[in-house]
BAKOL-477664 format. One record per atom (N, C-alpha, C): x, y, z. Coordinates in steps of 0.2 Angstrom, whole numbers, padded with zeros to 4 digits, always signed. Each point is the difference from the previous one (the first is absolute). Layout:
BEGIN
XYZ;...
//
This chain:
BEGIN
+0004-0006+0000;-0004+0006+0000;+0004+0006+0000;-0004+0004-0005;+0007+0008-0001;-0004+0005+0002;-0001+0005+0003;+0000+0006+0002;+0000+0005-0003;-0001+0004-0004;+0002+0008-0002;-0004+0005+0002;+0006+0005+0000;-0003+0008+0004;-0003+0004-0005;-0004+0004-0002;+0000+0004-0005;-0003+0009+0004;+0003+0003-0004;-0004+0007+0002;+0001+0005-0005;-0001+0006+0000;+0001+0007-0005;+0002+0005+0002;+0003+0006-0003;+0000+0008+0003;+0002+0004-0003;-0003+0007+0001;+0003+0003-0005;+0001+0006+0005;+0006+0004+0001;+0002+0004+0005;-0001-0003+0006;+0001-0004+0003;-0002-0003+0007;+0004+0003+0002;+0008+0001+0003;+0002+0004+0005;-0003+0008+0001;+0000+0002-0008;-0002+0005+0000;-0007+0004+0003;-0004-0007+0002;-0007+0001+0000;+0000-0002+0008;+0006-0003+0003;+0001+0000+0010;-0002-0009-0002;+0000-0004-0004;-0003-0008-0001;+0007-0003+0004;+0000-0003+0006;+0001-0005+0001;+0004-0006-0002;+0000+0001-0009;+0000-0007-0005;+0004-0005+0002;+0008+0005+0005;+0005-0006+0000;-0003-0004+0006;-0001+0001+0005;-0002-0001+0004;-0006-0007+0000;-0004+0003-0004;-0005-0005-0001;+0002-0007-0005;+0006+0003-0005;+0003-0008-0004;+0003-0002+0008;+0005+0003+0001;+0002-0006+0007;-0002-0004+0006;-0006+0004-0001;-0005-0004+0006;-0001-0005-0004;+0002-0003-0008;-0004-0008+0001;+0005-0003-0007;+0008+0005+0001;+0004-0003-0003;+0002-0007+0002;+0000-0003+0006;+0003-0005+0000;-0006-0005+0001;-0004+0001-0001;-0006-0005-0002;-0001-0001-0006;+0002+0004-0006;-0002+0000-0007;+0006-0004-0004;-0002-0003-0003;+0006-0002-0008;+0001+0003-0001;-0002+0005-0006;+0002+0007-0002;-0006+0007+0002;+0003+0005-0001;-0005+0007+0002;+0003+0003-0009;-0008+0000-0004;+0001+0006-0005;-0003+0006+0003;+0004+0006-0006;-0003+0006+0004;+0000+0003-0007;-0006+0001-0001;+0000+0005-0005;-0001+0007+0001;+0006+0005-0005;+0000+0008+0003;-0003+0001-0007;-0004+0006+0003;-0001+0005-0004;+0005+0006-0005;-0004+0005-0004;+0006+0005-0003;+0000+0007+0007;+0004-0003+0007;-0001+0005+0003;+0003+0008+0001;-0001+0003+0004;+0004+0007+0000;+0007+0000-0001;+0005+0005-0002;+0005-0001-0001;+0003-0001+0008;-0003+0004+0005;+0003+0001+0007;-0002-0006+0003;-0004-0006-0002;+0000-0006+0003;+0002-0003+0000;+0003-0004+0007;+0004-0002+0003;-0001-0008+0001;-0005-0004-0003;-0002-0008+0000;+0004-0004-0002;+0002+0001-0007;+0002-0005-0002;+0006+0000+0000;+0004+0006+0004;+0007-0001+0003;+0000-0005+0007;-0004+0004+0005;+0000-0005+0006;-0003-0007-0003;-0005-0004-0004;+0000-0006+0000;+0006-0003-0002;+0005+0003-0006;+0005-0003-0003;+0005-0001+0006;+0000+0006+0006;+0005+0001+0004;-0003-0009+0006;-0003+0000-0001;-0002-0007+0005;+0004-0005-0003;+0002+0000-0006;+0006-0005-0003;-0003-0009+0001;-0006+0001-0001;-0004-0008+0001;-0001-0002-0009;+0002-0008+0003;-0002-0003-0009;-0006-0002-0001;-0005+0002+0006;-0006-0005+0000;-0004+0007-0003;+0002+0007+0000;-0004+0004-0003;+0002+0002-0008;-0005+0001-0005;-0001-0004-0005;-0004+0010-0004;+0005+0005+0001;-0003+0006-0004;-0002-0002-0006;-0009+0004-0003;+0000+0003-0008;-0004+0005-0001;+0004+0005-0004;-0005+0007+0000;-0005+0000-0004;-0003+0005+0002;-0006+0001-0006;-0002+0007-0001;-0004+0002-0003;-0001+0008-0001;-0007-0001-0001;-0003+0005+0005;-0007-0001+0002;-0006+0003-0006;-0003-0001-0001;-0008+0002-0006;-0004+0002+0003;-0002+0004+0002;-0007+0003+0002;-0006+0000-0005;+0002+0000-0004;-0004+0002-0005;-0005-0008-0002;+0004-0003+0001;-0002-0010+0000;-0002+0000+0006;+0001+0001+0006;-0001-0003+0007;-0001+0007+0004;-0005+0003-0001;-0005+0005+0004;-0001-0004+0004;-0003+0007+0006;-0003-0004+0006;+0002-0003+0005;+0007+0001+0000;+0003-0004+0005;+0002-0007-0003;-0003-0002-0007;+0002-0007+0000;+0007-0002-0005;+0003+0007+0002;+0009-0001-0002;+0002-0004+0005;-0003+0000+0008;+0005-0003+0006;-0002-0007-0002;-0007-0004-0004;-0001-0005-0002;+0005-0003-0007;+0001+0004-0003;+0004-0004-0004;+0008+0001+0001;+0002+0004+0002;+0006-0001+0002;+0003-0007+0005;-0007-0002+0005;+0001-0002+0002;+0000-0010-0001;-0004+0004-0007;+0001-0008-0003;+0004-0001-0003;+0007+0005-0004;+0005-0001-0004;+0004-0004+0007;-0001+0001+0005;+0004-0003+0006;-0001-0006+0002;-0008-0001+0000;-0002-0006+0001;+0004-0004-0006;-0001+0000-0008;+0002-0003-0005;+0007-0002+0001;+0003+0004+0004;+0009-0002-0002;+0001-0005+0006;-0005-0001+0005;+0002-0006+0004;+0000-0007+0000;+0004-0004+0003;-0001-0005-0003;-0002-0005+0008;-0003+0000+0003;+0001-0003+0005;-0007-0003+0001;-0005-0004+0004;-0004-0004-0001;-0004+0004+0005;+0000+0002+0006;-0002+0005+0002;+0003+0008+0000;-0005+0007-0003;+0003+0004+0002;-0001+0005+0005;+0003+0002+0001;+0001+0005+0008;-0001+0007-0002;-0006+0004-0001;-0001+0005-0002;+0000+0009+0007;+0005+0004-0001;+0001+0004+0005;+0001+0008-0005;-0006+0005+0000;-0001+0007-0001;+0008+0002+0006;+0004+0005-0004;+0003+0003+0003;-0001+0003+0008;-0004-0001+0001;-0003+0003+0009;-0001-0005+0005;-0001-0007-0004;+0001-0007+0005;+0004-0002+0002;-0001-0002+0005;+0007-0002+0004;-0004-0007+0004;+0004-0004+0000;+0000-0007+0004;+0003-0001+0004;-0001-0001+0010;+0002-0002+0004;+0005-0005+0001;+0005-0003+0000;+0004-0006+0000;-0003-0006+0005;-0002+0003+0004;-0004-0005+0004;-0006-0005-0003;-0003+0004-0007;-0002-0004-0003;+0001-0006-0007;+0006+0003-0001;+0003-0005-0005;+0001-0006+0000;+0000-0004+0005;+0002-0007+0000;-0010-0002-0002;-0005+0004+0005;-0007-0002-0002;-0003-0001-0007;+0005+0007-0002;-0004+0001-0008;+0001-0008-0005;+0009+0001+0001;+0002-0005-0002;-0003-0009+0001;-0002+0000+0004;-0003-0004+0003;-0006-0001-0004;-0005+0005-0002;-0005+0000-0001;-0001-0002-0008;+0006+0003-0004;+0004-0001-0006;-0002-0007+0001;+0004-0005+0002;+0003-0005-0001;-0008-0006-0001;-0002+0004+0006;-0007-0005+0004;-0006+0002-0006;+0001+0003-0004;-0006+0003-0003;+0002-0003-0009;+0006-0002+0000;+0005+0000-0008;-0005-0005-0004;-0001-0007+0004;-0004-0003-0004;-0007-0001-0001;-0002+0006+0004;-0010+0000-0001;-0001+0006-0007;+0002-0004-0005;-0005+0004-0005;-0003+0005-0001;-0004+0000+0005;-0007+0004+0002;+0002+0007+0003;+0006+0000+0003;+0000+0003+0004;+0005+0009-0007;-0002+0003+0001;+0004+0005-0006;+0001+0006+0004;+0001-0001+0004;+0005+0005+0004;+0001+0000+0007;+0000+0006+0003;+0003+0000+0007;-0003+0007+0004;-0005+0000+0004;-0001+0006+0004;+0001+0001+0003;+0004+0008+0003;+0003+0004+0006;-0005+0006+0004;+0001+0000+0005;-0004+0005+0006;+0006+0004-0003;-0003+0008+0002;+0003+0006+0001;-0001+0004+0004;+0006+0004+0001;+0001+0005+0003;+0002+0006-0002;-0005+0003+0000;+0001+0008-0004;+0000+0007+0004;+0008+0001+0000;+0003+0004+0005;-0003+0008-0002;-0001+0004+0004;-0002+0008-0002;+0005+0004+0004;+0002+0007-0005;+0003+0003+0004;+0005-0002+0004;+0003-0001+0003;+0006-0006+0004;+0000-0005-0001;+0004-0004+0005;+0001-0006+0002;-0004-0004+0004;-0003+0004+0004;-0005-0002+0005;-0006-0002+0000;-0002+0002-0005;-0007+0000+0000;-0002-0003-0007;-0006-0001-0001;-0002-0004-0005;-0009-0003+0001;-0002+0000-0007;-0007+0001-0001;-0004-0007+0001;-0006+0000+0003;-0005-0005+0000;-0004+0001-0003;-0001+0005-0002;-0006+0003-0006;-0001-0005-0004;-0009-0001+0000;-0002-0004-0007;+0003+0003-0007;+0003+0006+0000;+0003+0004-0006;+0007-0005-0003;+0002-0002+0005;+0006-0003-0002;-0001-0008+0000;+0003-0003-0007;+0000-0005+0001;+0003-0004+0004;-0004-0008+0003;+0004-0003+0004;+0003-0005-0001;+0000-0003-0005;+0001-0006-0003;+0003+0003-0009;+0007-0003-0002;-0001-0002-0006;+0004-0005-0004;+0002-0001-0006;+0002-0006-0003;+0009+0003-0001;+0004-0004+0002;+0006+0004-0001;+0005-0008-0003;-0003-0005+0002;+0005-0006-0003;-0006-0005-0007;+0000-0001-0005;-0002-0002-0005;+0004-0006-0003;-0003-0003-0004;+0000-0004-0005;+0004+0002-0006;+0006-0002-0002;+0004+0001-0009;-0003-0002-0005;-0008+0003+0000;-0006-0001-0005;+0002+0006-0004;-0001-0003-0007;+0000+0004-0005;-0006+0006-0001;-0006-0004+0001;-0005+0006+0000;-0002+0001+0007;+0003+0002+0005;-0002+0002+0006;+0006+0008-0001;-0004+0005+0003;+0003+0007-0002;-0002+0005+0007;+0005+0005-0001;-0001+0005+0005;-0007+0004-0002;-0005+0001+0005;-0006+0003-0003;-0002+0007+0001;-0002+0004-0002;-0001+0008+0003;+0004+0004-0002;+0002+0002+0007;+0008+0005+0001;+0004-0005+0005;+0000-0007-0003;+0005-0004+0004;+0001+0000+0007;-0009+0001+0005;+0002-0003+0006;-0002-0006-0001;-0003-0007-0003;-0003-0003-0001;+0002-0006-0008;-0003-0006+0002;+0002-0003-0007;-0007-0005-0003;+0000+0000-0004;-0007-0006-0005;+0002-0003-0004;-0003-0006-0002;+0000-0004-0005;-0004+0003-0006;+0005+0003-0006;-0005+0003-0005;+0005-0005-0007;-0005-0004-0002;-0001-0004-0006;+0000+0007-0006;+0006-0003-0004;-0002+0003-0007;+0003+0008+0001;+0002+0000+0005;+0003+0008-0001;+0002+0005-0003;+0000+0007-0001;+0001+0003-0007;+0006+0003+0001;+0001+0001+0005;+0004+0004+0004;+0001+0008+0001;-0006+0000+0003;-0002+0009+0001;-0006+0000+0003;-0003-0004-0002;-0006+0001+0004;-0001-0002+0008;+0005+0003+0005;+0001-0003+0006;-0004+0001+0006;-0006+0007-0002;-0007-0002+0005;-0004-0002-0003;+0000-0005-0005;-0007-0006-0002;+0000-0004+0005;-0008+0001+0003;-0003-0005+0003;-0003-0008-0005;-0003+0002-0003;-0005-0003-0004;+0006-0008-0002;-0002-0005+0000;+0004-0004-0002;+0005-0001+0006;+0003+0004+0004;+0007-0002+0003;-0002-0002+0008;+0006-0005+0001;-0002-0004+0007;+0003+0001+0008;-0001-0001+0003;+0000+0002+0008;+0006-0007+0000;+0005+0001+0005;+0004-0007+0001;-0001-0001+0004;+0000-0008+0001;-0001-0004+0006;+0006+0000+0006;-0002+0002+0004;+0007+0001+0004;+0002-0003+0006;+0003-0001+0005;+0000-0002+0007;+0004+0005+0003;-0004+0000+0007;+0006+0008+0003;+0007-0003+0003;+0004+0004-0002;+0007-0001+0005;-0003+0002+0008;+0005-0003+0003;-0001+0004+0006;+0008+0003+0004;-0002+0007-0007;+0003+0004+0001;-0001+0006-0002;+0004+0007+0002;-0004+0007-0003;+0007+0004-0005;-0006+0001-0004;+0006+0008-0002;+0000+0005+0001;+0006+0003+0001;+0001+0007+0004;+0000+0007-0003;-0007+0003-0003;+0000+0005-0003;+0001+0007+0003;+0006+0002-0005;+0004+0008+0002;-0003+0004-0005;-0005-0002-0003;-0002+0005-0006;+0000+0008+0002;-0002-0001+0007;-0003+0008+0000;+0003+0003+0008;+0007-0003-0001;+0004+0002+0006;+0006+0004-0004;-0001+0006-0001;+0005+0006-0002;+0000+0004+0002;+0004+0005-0002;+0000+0006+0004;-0005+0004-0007;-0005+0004+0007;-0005+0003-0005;+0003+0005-0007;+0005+0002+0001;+0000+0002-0009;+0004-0006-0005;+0002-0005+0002;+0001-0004-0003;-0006-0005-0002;-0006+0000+0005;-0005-0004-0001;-0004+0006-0005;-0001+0006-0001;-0003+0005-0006;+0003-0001-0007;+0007-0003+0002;+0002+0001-0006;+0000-0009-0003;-0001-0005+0005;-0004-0006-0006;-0005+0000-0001;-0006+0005+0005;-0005+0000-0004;+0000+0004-0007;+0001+0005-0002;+0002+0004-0005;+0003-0005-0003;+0004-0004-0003;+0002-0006-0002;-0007-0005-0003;-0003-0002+0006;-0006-0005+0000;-0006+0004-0003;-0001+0006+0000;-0006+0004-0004;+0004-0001-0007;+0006+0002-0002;+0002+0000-0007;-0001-0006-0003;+0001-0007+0004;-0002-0006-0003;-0006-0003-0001;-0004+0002+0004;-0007-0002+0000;-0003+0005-0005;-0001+0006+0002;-0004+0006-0005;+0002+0005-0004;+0008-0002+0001;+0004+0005-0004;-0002+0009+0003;+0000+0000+0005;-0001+0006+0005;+0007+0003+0001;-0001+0006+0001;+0006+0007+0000;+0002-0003+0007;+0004+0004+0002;+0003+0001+0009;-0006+0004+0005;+0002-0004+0005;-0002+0004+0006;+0002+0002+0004;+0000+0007+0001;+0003+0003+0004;-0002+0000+0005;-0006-0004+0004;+0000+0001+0009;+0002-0007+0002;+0002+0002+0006;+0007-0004+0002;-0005-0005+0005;+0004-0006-0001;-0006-0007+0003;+0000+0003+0007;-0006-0002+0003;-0003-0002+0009;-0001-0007-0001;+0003-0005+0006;-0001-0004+0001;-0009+0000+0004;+0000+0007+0004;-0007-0002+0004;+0001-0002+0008;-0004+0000+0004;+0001-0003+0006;+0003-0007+0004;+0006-0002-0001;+0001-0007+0000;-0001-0001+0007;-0004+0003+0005;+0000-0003+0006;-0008-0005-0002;-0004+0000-0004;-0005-0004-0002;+0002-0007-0004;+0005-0001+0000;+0004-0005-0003;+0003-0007+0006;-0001-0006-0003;+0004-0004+0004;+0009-0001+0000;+0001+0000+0008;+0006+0002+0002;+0002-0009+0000;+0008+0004-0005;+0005-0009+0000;+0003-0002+0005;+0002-0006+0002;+0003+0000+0005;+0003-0005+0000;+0002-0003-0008;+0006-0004+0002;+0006+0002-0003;+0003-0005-0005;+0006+0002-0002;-0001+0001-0009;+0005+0003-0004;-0001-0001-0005;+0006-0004-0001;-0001+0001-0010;+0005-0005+0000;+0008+0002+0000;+0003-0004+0002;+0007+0000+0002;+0004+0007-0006;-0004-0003-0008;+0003+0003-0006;+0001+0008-0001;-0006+0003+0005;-0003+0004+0001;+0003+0006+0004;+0004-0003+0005;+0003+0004+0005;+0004+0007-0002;+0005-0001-0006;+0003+0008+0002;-0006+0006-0008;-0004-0005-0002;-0005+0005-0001;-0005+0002+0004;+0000-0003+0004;-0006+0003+0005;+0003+0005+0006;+0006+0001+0000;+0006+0005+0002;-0001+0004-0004;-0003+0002-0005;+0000+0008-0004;-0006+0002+0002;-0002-0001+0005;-0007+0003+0002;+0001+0004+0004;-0003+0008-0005;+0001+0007+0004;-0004+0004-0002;-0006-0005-0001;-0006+0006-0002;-0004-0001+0007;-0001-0002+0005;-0003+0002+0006;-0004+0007+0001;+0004+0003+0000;+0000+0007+0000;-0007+0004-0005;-0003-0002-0004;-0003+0001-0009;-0005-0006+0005;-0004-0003+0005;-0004-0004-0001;-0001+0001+0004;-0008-0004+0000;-0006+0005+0006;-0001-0007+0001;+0001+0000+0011;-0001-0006+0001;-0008+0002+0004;-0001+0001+0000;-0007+0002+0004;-0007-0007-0003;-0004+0002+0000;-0005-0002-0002;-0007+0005-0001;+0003+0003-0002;-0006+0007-0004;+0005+0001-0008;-0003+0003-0003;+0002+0003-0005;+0002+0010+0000;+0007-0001-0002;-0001+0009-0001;-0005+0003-0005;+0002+0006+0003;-0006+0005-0004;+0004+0000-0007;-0007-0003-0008;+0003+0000-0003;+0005-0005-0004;+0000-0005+0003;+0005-0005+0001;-0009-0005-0004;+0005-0004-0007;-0006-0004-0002;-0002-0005+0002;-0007-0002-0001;+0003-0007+0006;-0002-0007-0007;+0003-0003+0001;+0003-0005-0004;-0007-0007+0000;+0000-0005-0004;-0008-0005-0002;+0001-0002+0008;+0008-0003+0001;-0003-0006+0005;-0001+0003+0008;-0001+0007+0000;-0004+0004+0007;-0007+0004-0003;-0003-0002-0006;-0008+0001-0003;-0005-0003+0007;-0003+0002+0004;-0002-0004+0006;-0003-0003-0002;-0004-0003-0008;-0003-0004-0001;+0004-0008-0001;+0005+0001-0003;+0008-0005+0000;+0001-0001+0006;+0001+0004+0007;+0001-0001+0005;-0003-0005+0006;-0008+0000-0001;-0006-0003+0002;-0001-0006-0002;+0002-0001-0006;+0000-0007-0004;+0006-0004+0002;+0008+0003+0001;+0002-0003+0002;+0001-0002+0007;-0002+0004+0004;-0002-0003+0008;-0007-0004-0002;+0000+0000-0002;-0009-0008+0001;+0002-0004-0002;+0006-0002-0008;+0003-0003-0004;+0005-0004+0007;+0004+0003+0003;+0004-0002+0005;-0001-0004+0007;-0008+0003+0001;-0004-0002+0007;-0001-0006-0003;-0003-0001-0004;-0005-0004-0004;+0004-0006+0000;+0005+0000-0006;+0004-0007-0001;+0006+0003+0001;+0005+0004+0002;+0005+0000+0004;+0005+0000-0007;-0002+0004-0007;+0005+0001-0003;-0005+0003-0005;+0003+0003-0006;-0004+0003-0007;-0007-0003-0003;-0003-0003+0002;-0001-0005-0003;-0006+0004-0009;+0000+0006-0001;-0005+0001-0004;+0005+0004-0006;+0006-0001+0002;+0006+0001-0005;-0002+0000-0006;+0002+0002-0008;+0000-0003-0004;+0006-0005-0003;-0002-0004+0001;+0004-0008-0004;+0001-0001-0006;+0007-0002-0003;+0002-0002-0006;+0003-0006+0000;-0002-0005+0004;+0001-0006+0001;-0004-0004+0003;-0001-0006-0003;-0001-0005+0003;+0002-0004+0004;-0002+0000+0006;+0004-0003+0007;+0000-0009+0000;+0004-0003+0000;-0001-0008+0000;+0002-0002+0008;-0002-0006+0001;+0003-0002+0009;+0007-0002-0002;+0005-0001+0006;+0006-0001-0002;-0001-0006+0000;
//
């Protein structure tokens, strides 16, 4: 049984991404890691740092991005499938620039691999998450965020990154553009890890998080800049962490000095926008959703969950 890592990015350092970070969380579990870079800014600094990790298991190919073909956000879906295609390993190990994997769960994942290699049936792998806000500390239980998703898959030919590549389906016949068709295309049947991914997507410093969204408008709706500078918002309405992160993580999570720019309270400033997952009708939903069954349970699902 082989293993491979795939991911993509275009400006990652430049945009505060994590990326090296998140390859080495699950380098030494993978056979190889492809990375496919994009045509980024000249002052980007990515694919010198992964060249500088001097690993044979990483497996660089550029590409120059089309907006024009992959509107909507679903550039992050194709990119992601030129990565998926260059691997060769029987399961692959799928990680967005911002994920990061605890080491304490790699022997499970692996494990899971192994246990699941000859059920046919089974087409992927499901992950809990953890979606940090604003710092380190905190992070989101909101029905907004999801909780579950597919991050280890099947070396299927027609199994593909779907949308804007948080997710993946079974689409027979594919044209290769059309990456939010519903119609025709299939939910994978999965089993869950029992393990989490560790999302940093929206753990930067507020002008560095302005400036991926400005980034993220341009690829989605091809939108101008914005010049008001991100609020994270209240994070004292937020669940406090309280264990450890992963090991890979440590002298990044030492550049944090944005404390200062962050409203720990639990009110909103005057003016200050207030963001979907504190809508008090989001808010109401997710404490009955919690009371109730003790997790998301009215989430939307792109999987088919199987018993292990």
């Amino acid at each position: 049984m082989k293993i491979s890592g795939f991911t993509f990015s275009k400006n990652g350092n430049k945009l505060y991404y994590p990326i090296i970070e998140s390859i080495l969380s699950i380098i030494d579990l993978v056979d190889e890691f492809v990375v496919v870079l994009g045509d980024s800014e000249a002052d980007d600094t990515t694919e010198f740092q992964i060249r500088a990790l001097n690993n044979a298991k990483i497996k660089i190919i550029k590409t120059v991005w089309d907006l024009e073909k992959f509107p909507l956000g679903t550039i992050y879906a194709h990119q992601t499938n030129l990565a998926k295609n260059a691997c060769t390993g029987d399961w692959l190990f799928y990680l967005q620039g911002d994920e990061v994997v605890h080491e304490r769960y790699l022997d499970k994942i692996k494990a899971t691999c192994e246990q699941q290699y000859e059920r046919s049936e089974v087409e992927g792998i499901l992950f809990g998450y953890k979606h940090f806000w604003g710092d380190y500390k905190h992070y989101h239980s909101s029905r907004c965020w999801y909780p579950f998703e597919t991050r280890i898959i099947r070396n299927q030919s027609d199994i593909y990154s779907w949308g804007d590549a948080q997710t993946f389906r079974r689409i027979p016949d594919f044209d290769g553009f059309s990456y939010r068709k519903r119609a025709d295309t299939f939910r994978l049947h999965v089993v869950k890890a029992d393990a989490e991914i560790y999302h940093y997507g929206w753990v930067r410093p507020p002008h560095f998080m302005r400036k991926k969204q400005q980034h993220a408008n341009h690829y989605y709706r091809n939108q101008g800049n914005q010049k008001v500078s991100f609020d994270y918002g209240p994070l004292g309405r937020l669940s406090l962490f309280n264990d450890t992160h992963p090991a890979v993580m440590k002298d990044w999570i030492a550049k944090f000095d944005w404390a200062d720019e962050l409203n720990y309270t639990k009110k909103y400033r005057i003016m200050q926008p207030i963001h979907r997952h504190d809508f008090f009708k989001n808010r109401i939903i997710t404490q009955i959703e919690l009371f109730l069954f003790g997790e998301k349970a009215f989430s939307r699902k792109n999987y088919e969950l199987l018993r292990k």
